[in-house]
BALOBA-1460 file (C-alpha; in Angstrom, 3 decimals):
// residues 362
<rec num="1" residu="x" x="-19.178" y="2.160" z="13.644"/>
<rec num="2" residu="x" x="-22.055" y="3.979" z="12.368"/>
<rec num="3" residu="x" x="-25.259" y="4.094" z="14.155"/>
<rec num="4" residu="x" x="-28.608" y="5.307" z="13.476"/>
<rec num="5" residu="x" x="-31.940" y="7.130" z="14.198"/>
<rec num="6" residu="x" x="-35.522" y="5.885" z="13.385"/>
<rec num="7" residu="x" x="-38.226" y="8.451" z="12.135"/>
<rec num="8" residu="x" x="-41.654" y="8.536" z="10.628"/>
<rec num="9" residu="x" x="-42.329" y="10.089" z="6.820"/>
<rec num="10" residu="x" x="-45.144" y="10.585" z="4.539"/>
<rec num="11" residu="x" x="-43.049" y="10.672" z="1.416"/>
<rec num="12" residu="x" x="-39.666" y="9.305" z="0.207"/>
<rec num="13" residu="x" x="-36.529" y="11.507" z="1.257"/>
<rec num="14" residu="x" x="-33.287" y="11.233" z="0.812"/>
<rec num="15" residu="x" x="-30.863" y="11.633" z="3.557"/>
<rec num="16" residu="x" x="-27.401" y="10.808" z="4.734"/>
<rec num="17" residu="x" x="-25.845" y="8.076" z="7.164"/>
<rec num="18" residu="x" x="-24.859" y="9.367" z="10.082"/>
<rec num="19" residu="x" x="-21.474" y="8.004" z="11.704"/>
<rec num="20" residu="x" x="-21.360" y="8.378" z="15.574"/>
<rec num="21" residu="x" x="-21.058" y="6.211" z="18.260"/>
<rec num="22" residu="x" x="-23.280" y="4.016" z="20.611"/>
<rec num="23" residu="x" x="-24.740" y="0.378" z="20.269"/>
<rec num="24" residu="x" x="-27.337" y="-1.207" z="17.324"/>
<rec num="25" residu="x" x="-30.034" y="1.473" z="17.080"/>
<rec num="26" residu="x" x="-32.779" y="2.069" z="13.957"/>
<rec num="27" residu="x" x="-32.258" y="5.480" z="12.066"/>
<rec num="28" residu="x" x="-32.282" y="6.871" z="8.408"/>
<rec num="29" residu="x" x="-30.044" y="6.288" z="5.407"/>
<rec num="30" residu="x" x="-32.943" y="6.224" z="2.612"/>
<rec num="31" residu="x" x="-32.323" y="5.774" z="-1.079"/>
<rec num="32" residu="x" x="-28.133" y="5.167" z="-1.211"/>
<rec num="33" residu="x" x="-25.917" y="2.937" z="-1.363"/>
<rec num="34" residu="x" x="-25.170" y="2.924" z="2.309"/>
<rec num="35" residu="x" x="-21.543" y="4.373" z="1.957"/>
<rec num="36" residu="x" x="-20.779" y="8.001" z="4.146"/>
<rec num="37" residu="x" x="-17.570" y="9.290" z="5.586"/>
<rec num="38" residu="x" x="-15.705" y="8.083" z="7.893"/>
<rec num="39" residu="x" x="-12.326" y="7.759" z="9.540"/>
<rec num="40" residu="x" x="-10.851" y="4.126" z="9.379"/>
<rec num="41" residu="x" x="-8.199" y="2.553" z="11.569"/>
<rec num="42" residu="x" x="-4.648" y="1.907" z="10.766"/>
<rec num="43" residu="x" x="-4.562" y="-1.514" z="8.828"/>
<rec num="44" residu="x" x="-1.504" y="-3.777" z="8.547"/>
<rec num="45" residu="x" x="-2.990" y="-4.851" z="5.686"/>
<rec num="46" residu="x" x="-2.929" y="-1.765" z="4.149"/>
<rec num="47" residu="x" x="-0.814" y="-3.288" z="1.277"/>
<rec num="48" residu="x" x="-2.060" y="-6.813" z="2.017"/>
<rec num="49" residu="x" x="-3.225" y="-7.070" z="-1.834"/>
<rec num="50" residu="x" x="-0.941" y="-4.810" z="-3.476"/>
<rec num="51" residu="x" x="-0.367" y="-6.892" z="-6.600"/>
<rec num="52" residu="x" x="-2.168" y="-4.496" z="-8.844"/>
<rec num="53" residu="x" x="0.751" y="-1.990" z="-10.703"/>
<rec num="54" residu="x" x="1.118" y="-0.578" z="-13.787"/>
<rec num="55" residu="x" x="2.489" y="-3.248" z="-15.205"/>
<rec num="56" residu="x" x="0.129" y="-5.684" z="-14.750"/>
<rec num="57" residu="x" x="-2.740" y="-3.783" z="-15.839"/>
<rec num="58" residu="x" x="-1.541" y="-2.506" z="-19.000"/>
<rec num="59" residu="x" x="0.193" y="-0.037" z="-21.228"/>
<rec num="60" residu="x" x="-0.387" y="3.470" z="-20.620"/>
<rec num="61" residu="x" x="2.922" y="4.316" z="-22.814"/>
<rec num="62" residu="x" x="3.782" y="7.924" z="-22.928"/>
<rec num="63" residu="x" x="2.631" y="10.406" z="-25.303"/>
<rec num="64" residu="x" x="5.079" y="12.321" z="-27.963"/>
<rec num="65" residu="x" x="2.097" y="14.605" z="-29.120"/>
<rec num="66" residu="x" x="-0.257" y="15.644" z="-26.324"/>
<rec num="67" residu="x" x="-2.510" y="17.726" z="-28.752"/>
<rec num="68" residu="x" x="-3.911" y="13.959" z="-29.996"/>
<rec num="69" residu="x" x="-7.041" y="13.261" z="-28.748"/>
<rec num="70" residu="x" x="-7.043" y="9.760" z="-30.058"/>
<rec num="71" residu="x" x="-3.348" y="9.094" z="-29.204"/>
<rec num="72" residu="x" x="-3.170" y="5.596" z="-27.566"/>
<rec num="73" residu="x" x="-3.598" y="5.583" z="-23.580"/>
<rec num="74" residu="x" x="-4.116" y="9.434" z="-23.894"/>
<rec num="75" residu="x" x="-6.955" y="9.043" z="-21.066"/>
<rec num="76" residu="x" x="-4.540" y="6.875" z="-18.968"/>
<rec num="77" residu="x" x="-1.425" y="8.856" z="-19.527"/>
<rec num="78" residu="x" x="-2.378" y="12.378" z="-18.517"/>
<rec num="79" residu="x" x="-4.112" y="10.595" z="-15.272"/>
<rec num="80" residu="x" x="-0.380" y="9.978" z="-14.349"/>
<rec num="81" residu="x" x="-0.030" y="5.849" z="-15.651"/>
<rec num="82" residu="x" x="-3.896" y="5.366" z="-14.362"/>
<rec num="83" residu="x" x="-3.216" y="2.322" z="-12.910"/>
<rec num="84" residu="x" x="-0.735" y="3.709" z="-10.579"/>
<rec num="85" residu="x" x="-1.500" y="3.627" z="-6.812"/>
<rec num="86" residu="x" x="-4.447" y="1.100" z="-7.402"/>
<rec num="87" residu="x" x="-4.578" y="-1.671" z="-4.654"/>
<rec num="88" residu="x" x="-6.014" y="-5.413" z="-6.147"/>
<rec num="89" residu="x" x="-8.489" y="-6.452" z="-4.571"/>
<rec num="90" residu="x" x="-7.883" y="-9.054" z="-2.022"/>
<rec num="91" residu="x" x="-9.254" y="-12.864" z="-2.300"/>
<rec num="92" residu="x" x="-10.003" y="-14.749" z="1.170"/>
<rec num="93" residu="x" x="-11.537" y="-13.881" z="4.708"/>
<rec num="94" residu="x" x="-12.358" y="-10.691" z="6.234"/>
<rec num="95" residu="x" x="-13.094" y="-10.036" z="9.699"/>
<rec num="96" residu="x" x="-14.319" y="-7.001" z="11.642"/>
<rec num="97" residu="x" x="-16.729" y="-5.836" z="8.782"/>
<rec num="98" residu="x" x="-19.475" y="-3.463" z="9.085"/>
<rec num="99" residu="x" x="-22.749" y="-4.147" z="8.098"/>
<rec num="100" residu="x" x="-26.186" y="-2.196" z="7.622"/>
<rec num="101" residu="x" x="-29.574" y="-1.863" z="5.764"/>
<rec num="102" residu="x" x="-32.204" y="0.178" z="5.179"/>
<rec num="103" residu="x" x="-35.933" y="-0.231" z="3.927"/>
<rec num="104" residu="x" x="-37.480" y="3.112" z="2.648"/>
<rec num="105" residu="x" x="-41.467" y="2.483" z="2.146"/>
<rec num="106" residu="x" x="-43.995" y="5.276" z="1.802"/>
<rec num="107" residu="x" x="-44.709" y="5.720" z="5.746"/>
<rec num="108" residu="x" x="-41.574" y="5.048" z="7.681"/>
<rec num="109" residu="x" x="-37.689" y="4.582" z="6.881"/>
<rec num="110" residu="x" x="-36.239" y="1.763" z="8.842"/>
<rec num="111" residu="x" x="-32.091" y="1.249" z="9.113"/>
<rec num="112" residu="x" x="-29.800" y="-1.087" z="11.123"/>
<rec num="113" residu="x" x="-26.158" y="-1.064" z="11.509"/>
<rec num="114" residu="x" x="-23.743" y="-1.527" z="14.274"/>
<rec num="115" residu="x" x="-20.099" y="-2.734" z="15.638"/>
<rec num="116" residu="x" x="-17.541" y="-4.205" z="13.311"/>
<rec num="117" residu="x" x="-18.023" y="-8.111" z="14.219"/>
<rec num="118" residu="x" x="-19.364" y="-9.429" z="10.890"/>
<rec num="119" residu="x" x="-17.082" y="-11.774" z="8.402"/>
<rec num="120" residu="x" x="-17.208" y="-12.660" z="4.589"/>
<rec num="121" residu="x" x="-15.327" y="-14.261" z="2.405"/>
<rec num="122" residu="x" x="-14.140" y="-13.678" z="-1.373"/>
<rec num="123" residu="x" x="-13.519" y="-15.888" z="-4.085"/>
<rec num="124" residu="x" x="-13.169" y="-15.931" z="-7.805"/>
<rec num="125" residu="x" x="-13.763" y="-18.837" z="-10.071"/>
<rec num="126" residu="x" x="-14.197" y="-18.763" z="-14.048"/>
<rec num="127" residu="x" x="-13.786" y="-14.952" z="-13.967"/>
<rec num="128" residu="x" x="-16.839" y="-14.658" z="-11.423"/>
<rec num="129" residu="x" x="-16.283" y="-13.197" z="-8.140"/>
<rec num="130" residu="x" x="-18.436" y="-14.572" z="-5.411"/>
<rec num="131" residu="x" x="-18.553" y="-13.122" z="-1.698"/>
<rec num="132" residu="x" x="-19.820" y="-14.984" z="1.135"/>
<rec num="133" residu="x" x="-21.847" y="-12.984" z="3.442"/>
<rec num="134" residu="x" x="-20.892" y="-14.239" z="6.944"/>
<rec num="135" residu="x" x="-22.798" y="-13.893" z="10.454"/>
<rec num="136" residu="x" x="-22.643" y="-10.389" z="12.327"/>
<rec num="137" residu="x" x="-23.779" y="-8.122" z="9.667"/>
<rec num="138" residu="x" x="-26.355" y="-6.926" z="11.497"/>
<rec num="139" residu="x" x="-29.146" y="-6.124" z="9.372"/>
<rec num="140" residu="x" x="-27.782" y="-8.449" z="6.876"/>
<rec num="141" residu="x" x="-28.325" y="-12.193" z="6.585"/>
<rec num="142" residu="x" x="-25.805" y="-14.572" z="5.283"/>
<rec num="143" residu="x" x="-25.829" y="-15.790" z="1.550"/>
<rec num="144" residu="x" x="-23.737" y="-15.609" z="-1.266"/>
<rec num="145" residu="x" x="-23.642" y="-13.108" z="-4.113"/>
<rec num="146" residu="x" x="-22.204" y="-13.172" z="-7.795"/>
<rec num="147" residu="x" x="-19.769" y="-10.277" z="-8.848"/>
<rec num="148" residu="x" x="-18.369" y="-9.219" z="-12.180"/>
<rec num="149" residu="x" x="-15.122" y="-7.396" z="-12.188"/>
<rec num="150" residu="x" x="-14.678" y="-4.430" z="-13.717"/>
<rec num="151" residu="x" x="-10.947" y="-4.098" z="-12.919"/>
<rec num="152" residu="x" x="-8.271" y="-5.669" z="-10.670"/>
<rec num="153" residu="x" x="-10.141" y="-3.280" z="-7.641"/>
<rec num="154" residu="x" x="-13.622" y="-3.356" z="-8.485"/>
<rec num="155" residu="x" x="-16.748" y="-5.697" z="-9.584"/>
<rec num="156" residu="x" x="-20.589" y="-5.280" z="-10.010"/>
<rec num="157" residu="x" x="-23.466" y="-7.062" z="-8.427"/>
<rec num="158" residu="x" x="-24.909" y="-9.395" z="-10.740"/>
<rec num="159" residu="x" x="-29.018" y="-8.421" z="-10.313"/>
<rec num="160" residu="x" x="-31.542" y="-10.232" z="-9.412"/>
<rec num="161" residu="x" x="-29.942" y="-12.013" z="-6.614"/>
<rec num="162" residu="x" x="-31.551" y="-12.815" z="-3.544"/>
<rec num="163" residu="x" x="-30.454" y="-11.288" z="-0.146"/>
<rec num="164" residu="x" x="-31.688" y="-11.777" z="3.098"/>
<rec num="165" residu="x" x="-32.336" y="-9.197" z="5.673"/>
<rec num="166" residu="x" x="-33.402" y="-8.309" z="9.455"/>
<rec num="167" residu="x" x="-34.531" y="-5.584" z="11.752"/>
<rec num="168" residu="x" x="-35.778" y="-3.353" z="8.761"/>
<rec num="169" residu="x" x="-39.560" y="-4.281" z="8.429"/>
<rec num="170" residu="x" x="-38.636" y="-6.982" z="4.796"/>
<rec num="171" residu="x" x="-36.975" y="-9.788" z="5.279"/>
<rec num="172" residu="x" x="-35.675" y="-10.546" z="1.934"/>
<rec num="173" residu="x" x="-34.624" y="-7.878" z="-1.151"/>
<rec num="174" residu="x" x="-33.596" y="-8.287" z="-4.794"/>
<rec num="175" residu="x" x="-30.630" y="-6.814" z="-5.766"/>
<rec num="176" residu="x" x="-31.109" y="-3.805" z="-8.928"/>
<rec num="177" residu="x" x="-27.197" y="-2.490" z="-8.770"/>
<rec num="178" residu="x" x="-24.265" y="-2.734" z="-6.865"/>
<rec num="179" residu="x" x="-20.225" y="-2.239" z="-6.639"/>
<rec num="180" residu="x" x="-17.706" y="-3.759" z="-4.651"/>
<rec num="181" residu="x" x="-14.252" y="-2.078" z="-4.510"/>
<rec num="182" residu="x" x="-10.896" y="-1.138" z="-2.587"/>
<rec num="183" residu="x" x="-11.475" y="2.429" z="-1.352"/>
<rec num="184" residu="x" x="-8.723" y="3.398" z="0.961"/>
<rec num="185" residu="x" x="-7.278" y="0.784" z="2.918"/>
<rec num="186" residu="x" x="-10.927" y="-0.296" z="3.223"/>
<rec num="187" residu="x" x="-13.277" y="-3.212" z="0.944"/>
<rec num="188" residu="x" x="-16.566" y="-1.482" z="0.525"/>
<rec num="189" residu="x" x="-19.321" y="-3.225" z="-0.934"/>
<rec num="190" residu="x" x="-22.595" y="-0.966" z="-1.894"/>
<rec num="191" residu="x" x="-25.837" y="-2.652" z="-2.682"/>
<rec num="192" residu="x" x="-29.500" y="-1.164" z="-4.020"/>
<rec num="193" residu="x" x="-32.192" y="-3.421" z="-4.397"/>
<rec num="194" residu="x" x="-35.948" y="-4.096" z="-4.442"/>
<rec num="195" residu="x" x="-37.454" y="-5.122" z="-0.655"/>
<rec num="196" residu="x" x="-41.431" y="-6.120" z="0.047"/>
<rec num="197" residu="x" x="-42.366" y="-3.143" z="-2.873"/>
<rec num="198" residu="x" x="-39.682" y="-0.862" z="-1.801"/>
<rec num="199" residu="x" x="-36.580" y="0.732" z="-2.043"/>
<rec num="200" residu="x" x="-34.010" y="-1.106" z="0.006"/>
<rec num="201" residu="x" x="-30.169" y="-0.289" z="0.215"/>
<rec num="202" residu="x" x="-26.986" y="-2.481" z="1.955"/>
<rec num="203" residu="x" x="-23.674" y="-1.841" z="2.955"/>
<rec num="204" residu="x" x="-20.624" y="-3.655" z="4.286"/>
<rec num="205" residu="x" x="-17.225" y="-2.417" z="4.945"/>
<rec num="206" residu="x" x="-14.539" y="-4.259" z="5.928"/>
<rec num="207" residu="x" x="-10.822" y="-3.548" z="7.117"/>
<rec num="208" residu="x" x="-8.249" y="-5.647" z="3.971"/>
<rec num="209" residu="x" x="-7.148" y="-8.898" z="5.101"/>
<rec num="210" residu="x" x="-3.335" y="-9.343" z="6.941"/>
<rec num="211" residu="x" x="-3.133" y="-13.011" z="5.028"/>
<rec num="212" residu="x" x="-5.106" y="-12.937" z="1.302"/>
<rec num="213" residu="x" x="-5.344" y="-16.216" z="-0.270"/>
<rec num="214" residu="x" x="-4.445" y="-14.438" z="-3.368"/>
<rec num="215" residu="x" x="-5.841" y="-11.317" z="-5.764"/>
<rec num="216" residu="x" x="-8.382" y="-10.651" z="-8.263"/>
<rec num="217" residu="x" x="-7.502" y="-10.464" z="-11.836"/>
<rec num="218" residu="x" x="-10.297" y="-8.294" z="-13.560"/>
<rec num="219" residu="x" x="-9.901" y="-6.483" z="-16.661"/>
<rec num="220" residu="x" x="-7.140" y="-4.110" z="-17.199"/>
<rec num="221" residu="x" x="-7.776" y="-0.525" z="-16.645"/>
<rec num="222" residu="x" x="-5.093" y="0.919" z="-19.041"/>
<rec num="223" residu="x" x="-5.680" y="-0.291" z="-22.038"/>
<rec num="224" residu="x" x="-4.096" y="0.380" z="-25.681"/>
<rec num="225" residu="x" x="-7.442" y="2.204" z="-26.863"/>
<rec num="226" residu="x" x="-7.743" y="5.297" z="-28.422"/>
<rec num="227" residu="x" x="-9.542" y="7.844" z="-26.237"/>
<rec num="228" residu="x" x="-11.844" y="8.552" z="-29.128"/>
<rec num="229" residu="x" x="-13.492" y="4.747" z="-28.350"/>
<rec num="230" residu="x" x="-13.561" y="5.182" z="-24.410"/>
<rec num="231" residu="x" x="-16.973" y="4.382" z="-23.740"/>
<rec num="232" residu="x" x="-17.047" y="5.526" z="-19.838"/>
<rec num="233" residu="x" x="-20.353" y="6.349" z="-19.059"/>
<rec num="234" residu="x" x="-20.163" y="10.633" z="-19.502"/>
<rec num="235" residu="x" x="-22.940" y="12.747" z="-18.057"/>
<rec num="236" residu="x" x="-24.178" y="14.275" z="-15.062"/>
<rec num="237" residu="x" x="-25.250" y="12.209" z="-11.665"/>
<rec num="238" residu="x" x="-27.453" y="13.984" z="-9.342"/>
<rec num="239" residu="x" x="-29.336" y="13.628" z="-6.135"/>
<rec num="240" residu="x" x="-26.184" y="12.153" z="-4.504"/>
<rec num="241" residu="x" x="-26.746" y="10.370" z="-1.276"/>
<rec num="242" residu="x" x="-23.580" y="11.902" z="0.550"/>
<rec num="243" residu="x" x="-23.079" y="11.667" z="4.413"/>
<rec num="244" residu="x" x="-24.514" y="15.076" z="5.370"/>
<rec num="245" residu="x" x="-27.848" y="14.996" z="2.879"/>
<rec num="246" residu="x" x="-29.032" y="14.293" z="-0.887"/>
<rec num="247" residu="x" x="-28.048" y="16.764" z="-3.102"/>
<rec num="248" residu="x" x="-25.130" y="17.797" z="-5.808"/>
<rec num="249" residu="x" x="-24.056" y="16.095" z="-7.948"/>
<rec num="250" residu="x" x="-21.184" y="14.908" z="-10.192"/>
<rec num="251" residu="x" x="-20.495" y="15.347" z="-13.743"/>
<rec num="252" residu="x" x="-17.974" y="12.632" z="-15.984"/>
<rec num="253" residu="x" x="-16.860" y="14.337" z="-18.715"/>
<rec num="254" residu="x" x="-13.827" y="13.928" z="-21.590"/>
<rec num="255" residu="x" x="-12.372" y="16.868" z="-23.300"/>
<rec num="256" residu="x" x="-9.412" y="15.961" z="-25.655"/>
<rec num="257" residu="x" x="-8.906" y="12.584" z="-24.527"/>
<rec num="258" residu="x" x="-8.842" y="13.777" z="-20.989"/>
<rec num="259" residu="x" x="-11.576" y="12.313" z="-18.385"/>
<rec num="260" residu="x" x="-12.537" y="14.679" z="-15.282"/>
<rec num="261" residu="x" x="-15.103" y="14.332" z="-12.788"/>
<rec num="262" residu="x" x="-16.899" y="17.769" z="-10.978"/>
<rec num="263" residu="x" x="-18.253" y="17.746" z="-8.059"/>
<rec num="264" residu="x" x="-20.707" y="20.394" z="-7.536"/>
<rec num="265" residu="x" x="-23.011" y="21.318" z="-4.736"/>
<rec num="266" residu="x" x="-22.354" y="18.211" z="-2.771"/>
<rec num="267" residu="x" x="-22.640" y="18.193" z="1.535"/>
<rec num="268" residu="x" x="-19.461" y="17.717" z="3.090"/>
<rec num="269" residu="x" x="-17.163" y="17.399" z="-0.477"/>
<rec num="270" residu="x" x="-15.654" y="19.949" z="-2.507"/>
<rec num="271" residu="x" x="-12.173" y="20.090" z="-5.008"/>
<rec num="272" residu="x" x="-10.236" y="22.969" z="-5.174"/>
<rec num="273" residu="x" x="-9.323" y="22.754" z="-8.887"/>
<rec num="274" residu="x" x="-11.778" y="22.428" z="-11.501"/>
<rec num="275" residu="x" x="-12.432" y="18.419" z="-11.380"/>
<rec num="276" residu="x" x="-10.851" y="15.258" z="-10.256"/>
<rec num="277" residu="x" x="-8.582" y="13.734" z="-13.496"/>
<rec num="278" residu="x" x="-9.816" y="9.888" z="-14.258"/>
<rec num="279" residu="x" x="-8.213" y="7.052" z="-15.808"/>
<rec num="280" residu="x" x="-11.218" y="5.763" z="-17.508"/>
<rec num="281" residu="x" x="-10.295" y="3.277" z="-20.506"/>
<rec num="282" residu="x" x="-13.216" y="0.432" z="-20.052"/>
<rec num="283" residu="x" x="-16.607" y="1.496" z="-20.110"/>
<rec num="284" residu="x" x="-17.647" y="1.558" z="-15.980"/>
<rec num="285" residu="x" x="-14.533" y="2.106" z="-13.799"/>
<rec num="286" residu="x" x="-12.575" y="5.475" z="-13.594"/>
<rec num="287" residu="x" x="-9.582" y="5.593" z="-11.680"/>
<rec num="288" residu="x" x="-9.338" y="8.812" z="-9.814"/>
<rec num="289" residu="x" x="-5.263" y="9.525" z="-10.379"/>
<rec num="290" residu="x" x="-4.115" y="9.122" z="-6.862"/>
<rec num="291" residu="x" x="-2.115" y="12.614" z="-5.269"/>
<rec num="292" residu="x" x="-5.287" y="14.544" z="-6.358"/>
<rec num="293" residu="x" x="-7.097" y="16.982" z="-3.174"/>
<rec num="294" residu="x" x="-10.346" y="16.609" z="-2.384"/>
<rec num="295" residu="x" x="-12.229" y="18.740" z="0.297"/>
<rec num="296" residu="x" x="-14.108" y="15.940" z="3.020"/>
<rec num="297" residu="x" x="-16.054" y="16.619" z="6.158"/>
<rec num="298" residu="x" x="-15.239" y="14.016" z="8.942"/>
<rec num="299" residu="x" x="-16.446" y="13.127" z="12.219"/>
<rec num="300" residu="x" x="-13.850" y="13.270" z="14.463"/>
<rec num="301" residu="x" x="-11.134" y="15.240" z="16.390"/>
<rec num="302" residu="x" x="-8.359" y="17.285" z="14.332"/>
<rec num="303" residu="x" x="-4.824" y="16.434" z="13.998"/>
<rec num="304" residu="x" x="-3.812" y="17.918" z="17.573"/>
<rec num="305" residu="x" x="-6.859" y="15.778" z="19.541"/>
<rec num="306" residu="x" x="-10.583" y="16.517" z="20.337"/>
<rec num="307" residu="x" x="-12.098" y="19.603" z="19.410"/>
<rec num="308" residu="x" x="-12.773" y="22.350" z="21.978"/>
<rec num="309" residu="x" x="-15.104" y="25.341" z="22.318"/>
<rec num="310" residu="x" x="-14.006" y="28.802" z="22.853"/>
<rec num="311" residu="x" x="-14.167" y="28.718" z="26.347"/>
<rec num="312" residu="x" x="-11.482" y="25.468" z="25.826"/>
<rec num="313" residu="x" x="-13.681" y="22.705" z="26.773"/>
<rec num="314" residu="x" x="-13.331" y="19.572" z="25.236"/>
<rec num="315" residu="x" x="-16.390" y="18.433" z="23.403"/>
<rec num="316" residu="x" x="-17.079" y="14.952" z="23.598"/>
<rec num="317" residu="x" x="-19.512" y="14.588" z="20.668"/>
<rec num="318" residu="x" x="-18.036" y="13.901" z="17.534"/>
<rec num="319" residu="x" x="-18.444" y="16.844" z="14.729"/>
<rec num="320" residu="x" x="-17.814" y="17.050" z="11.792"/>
<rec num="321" residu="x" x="-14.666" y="19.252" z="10.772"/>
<rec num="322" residu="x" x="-13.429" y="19.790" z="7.501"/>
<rec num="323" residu="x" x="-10.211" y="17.627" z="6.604"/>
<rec num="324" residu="x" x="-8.102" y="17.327" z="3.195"/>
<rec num="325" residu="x" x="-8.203" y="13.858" z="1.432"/>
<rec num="326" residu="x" x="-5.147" y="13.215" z="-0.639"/>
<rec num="327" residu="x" x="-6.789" y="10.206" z="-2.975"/>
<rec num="328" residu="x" x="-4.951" y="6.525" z="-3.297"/>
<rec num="329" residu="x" x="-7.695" y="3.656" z="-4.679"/>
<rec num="330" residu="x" x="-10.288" y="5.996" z="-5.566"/>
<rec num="331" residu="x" x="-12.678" y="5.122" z="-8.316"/>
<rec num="332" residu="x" x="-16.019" y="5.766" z="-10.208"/>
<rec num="333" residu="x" x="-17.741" y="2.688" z="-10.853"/>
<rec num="334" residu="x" x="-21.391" y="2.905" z="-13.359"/>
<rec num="335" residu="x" x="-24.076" y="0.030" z="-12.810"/>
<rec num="336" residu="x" x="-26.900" y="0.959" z="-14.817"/>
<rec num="337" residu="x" x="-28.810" y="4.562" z="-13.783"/>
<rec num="338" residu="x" x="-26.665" y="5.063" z="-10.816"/>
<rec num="339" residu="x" x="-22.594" y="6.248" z="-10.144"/>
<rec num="340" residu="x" x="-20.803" y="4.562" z="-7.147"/>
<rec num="341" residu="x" x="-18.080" y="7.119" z="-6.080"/>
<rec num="342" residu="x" x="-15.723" y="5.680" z="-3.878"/>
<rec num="343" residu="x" x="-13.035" y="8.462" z="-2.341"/>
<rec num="344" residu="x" x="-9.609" y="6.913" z="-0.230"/>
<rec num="345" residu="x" x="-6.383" y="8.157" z="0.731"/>
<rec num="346" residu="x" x="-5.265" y="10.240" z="3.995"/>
<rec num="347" residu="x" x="-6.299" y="13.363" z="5.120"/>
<rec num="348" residu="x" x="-3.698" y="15.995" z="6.613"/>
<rec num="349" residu="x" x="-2.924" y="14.524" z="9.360"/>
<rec num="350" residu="x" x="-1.852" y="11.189" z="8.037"/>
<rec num="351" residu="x" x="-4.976" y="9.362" z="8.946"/>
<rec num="352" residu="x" x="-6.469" y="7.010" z="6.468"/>
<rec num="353" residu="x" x="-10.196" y="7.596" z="5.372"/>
<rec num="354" residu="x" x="-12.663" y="6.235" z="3.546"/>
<rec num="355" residu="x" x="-15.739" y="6.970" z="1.649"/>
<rec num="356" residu="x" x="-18.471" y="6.652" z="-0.554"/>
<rec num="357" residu="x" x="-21.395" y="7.833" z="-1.897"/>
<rec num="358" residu="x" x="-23.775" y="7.012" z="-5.095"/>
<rec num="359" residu="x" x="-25.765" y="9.426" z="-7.580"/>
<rec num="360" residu="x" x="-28.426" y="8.992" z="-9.902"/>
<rec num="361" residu="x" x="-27.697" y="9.352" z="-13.683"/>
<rec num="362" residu="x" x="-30.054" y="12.738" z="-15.111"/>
């Protein structure tokens, strides 16, 4: 669960959600999109909605001349068949969600978050996918909001839509950008909005269903399009609201036909090659090709239990230790000005993690 501390400001900061543990408490998590790092629990539904392959999300044939920029797929293809390792996303109830808000104004930064007993439900209907927002969200009241897919894993949130709120000093917020998507083994839904004048951000994570009512079909990642008409959103995405501060950034780039994203100067994330390779064929979703490393500081105990001292005391806090993700269901969504980066997969030790973070297009 994450929890929170509540503190007094005289401007707008940025800052990063901390995960510990305790009951429902105020705190700060201004200007993101709610998401941090943090270690999930084993699912059984970890391939609940695993409907989403290769082949049913299109042709990423391979190449006989890998010096063509504008070969068919190219982008897809050299991401390793970018569709592969993608979970769909699951229709249908989850249970034991996670759910939080905060409202930054000028004078004070107010957050609320707490246990993993809130519920919502999803559904899709004439290529719209809506999601229920149940009870025990905490700072989150229930409704119903109105996604557009962007691929089999991920959707936007439609703006403008009404969403109600508690505990955070507004008690309703319009929403300005948003993404829903598979991360990990985990549904993570990211929300920025508009709140009483102010900046207002929502979260909700959720564990993937044992029993989905079925999968959503959004549209194909993998196209047959010539790299030279990709129309990913390239450039660099600063002031990143990551889990241990606001800074870094990460820059989308394509160099003969090949998309990367670099991560550079961000708390608690690093790569140890040059960039992450994307799968990015249809304008706002990038498949991070899953088997790539990526650097991750976690709360939490190693691989061989809770971490000790030198003098070999066990330290009951959690801290945060550096672990390495291997990515599965990792993508790059774009909803107007800002980048949702959503990072799953297991770390060393075979745990599954999850998590996000958002940036601000320069």
């Amino acid at each position: 669960m994450r929890a929170y501390l509540s503190v007094t400001v005289e401007a707008l900061v940025l800052s990063g959600t901390i995960v510990a543990c305790g009951g429902e408490v105020n705190g700060v998590n201004a200007g993101g999109d709610g998401g941090g790092a943090h270690v999930t629990g084993e699912s059984d539904a970890d391939d609940a909605g695993n409907t989403g392959t290769a082949a049913t999300q299109g042709d990423a044939s391979p190449e006989t001349d890998a010096s063509d920029a504008s070969s068919t797929g190219r982008a897809c293809t050299l991401a390793g068949d970018g569709s592969a390792g993608a979970t769909s996303m699951p229709l249908g109830s989850y249970v034991q969600c996670t759910g939080g808000a905060s409202h930054l104004s000028t004078t004070a930064v107010l957050s609320a978050g707490g246990d993993a007993t809130g519920s919502i439900a999803l559904t899709e209907s004439n290529g719209v996918l809506n999601v229920a927002l149940g009870d025990g969200l905490f700072a989150i009241g229930t409704g119903t909001l109105a996604l557009t897919p962007t691929s089999d894993s991920t959707a936007v949130v439609t703006a403008g839509q009404s969403i109600a709120l508690h505990d955070v000093g507004c008690s309703t917020a319009a929403t300005s950008a948003g993404v829903l998507a598979v991360d990990g083994n985990k549904l993570q839904l990211s929300i920025a909005g508009q709140g009483c004048g102010d900046p207002v951000s929502a979260f909700v994570e959720c564990p993937l269903p044992a029993s989905p009512s079925g999968a959503l079909q959004g549209p194909g990642l993998c196209e047959d399009t010539d790299a030279g008409s990709v129309a990913f959103a390239a450039g660099t995405y600063a002031k990143c609201d990551t889990v241990l501060g606001g800074r870094g950034a990460v820059t989308v780039s394509q160099n003969d036909g090949v998309w990367t994203a670099t991560l550079s100067g961000l708390d608690g994330f690093s790569t140890p090659g040059p960039g992450l390779t994307l799968a990015a064929n249809n304008g706002s979703t990038a498949l991070i090709a899953s088997g790539q490393q990526v650097s991750v500081q976690e709360f939490g105990s190693g691989c061989s239990g809770p971490a000790s001292n030198d003098a070999r005391i066990v330290v009951d806090l959690p801290v945060p230790e550096t672990h390495t993700l291997t990515t599965t269901n990792s993508w790059l969504v774009v909803d107007g000005a800002t980048l949702y980066v959503f990072l799953g997969g297991t770390d060393e030790c075979g745990s599954p993690v999850s998590q996000s973070f958002s940036c601000t297009a320069q």
